[in-house]
Every structure is written in C-alpha cells, then in structure tokens.
MARMI-182023 format. One record per residue: residue in one letter; x, z, y of N, C-alpha, C, O in turn. Coordinates in steps of 0.2 Angstrom, whole numbers, plus 5000, padded with zeros to 4 digits. Layout:
<atoms>
AXZYXZYXZYXZY...
</atoms>
This chain:
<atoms>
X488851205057489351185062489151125066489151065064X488951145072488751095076489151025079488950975082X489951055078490351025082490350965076490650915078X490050945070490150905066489750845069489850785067X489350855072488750785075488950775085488650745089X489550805085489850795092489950705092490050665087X489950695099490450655099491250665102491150715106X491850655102492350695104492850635106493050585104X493050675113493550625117493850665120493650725120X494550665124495050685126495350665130495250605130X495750705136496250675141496750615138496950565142X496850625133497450585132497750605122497650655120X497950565120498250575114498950555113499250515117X499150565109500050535105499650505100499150525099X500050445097500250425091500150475085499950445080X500350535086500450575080499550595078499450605073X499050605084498450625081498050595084498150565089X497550605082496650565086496050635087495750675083X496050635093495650675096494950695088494850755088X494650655084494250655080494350695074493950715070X495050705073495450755066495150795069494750805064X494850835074494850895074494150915071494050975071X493550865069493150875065493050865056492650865052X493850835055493950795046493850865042493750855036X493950935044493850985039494651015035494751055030X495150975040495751005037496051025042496051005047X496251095040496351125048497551145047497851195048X497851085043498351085044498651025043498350975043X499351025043499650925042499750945035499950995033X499650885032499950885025500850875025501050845030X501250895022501950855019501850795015501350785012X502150765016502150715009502650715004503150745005X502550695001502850694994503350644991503150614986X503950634993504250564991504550574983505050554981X504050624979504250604972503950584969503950554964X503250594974502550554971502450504975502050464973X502750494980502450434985502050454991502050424996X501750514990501350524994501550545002502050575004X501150505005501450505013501150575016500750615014X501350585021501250635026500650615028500450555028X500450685029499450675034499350715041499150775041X499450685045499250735051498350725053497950675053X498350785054497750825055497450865060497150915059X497750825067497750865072497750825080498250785081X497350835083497350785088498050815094498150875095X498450775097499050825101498850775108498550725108X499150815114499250765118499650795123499950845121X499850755129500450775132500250855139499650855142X500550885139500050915143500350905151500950905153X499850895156500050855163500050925166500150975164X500050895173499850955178499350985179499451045181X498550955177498050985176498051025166497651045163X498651015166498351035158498250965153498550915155X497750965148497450925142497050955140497051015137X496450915140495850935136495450885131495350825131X495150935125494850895122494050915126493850955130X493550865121492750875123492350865117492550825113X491750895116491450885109490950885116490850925121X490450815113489850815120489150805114489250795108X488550795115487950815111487450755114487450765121X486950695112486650685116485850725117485350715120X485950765114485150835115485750895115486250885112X485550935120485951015123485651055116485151065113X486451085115486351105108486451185108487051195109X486151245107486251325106486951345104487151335098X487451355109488051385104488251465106488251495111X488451475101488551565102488951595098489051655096X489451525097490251535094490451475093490151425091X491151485096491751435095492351455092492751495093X492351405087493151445082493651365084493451305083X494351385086494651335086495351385083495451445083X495751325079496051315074496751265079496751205079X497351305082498151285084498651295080498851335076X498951235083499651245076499951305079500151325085X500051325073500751385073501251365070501551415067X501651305069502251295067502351305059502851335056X501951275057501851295047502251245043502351255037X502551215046503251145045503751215046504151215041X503851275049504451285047504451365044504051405046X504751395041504751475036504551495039504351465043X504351555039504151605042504151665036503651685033X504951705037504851745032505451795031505951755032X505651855030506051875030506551845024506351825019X507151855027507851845021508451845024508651835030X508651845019509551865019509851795022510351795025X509451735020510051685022510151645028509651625031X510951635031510751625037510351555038509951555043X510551515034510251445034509551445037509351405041X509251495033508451515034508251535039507751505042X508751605041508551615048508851585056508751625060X509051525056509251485058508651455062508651435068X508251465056507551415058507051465062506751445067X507051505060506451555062506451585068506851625069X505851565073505651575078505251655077504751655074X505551695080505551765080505151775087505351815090X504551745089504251765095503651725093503451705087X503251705099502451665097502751605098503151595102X502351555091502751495089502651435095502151425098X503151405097503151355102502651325104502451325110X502151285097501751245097501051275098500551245101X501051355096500351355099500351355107500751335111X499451375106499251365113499351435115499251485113X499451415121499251475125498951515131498851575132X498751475135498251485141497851415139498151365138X497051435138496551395137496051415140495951475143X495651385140494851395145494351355140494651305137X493651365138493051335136492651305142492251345145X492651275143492051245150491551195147491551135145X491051225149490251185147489951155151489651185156X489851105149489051045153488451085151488151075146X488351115154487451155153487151085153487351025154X486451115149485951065148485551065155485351005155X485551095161485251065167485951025172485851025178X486551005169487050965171487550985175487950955179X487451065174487951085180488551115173488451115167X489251125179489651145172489751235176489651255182X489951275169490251315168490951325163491151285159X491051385165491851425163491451475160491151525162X491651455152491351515148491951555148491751605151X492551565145492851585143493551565146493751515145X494051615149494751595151495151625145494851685144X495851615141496051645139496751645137496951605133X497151705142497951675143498351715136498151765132X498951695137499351745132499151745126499251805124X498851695121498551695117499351655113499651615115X499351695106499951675101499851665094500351665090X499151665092498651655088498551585087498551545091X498551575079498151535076497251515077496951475080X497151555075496351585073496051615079496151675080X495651585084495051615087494251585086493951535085X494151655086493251665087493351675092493651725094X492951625097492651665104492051655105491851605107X491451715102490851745105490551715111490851725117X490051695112489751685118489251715121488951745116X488951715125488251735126488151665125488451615125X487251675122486951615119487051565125487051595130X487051485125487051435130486751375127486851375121X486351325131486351265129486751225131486951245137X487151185129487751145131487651075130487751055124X487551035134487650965132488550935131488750885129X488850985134489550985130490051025133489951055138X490651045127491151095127491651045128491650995125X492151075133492851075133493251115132493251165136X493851105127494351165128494751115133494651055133X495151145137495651135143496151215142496151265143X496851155138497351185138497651185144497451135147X498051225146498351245152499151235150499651205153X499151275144500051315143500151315136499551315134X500651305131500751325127501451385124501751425128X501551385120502251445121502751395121503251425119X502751345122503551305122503451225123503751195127X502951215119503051125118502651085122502051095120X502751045127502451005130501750975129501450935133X501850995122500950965121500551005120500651065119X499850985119499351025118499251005111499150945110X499151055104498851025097498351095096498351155098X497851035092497351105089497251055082497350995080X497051095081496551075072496251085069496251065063X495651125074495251085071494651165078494751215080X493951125077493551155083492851145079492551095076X492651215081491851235073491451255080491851265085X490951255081490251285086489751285081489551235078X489351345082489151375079488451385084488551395090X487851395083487351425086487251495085487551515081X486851535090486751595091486551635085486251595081X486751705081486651705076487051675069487151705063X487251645069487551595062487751635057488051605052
</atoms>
C-alpha cells in the first residue's frame, strides 16, 4: 500500500476527524463503551463540503506507479440496518443510499511531469467499498474531490489504499 508513505492534507476538516485517520488501518469509528470506560474512536477524516466540493490529497516526494485505488466511505454503521417487526427499529432505518456516503467523486493526479489529470469521475455511487482500476500512472499525487454526498453536508472517508500496477 503505497498510500501508507503519503503525505496527506485536505481542504478542510471538523473536529470530529483528521485528514491522517485515513491511513491508521481502521476503516470504521469505534463505539465506546461506558461499562468498560472505554471512549468512542473516530476513524475518519470528514469535512464540510463547499461549493467546490472537499478534497483529500495523498502527495509522494518521488512519483509513485499506481494501478489502483480502493477508498473506504461511511455508510452509516452507527445505525441498524436490518429487517424486523419493530417499529422502534424501523424508525431508524434509512431505506435508500445511506446519507453519509459519498456520492459524486472524482480521483485527480499530479503526473510526475507536473501537469494534473482526471483519472476517474464517479457520480451516483451508494457504496461503501470502491476499487478503481487504473491505467498504470506516475503520480506525484492523488486527489479524491468529493463533489455530493446522499444527504449530509460533509464529506467522510475511511480510509484510502493505492496500490501499484499489478499488486
């Protein structure tokens, strides 16, 4: 995983995450536990999304081979997701694509001769889990640039893997 030797900065963050979670290896928020003590762990960089959107950046100081990208969005794992009888339950349950993912994103790269490119546009997505394939590139750095989510004002991921050609 190449994104592990990134450096990584962002438009902007909240209190709630730091652009850097998205390389810690946990790709959800903890609960916490108030019979053990144990506190809540967020695990995901968020930010507010403007008019251009919000983006993160993983940048490289040597242009690195990449030939996949897997990023990792909240899907709302804080609330059920499950059939049943109770209305209590179903009360809670968002019955379409979860608010919090993302949904219109784009991958845009720093080529190694310093020009940038748009690898990848990708709207209407309601997915947790993408692999996006690439033709092999040198990149001196990626950006994801969220545009939209299904509902919520911010932009959250949790986690962002790049992989070289082959892996």
């Amino acid at each position: 995983d190449l994104a592990r030797t990134a450096r990584v900065r962002a438009s902007a963050e909240t209190g709630e995450g730091r652009a850097a979670l998205v390389l810690d290896g946990v790709d959800r928020d903890l609960p916490g536990n108030p019979k053990t003590g144990r506190p809540a762990e967020v695990h995901r960089w968020t930010a507010p999304l403007g008019p251009d959107g919000a983006w993160l950046e993983l940048a490289w100081e040597e242009p690195q081979p990449i030939g996949e990208v897997v990023l990792k969005f909240d899907a709302g794992f804080d609330r059920e997701l499950t059939l049943t009888a109770s209305d209590s339950i179903n009360r809670g349950i968002v019955r379409a694509p979860q608010p919090e993912t993302v949904r219109d994103y784009s991958i845009v790269a720093l080529l190694a001769d310093g020009s940038e490119r748009t690898l990848v546009n990708v709207p209407g997505n309601h997915q947790r889990l993408h692999r996006v394939r690439l033709e092999p590139v040198r990149v001196r750095a990626l950006r994801v640039v969220v545009a939209r989510t299904n509902g919520l004002p911010q932009a959250r991921l949790f986690e962002v893997r790049c992989y070289p050609p082959g892996a």
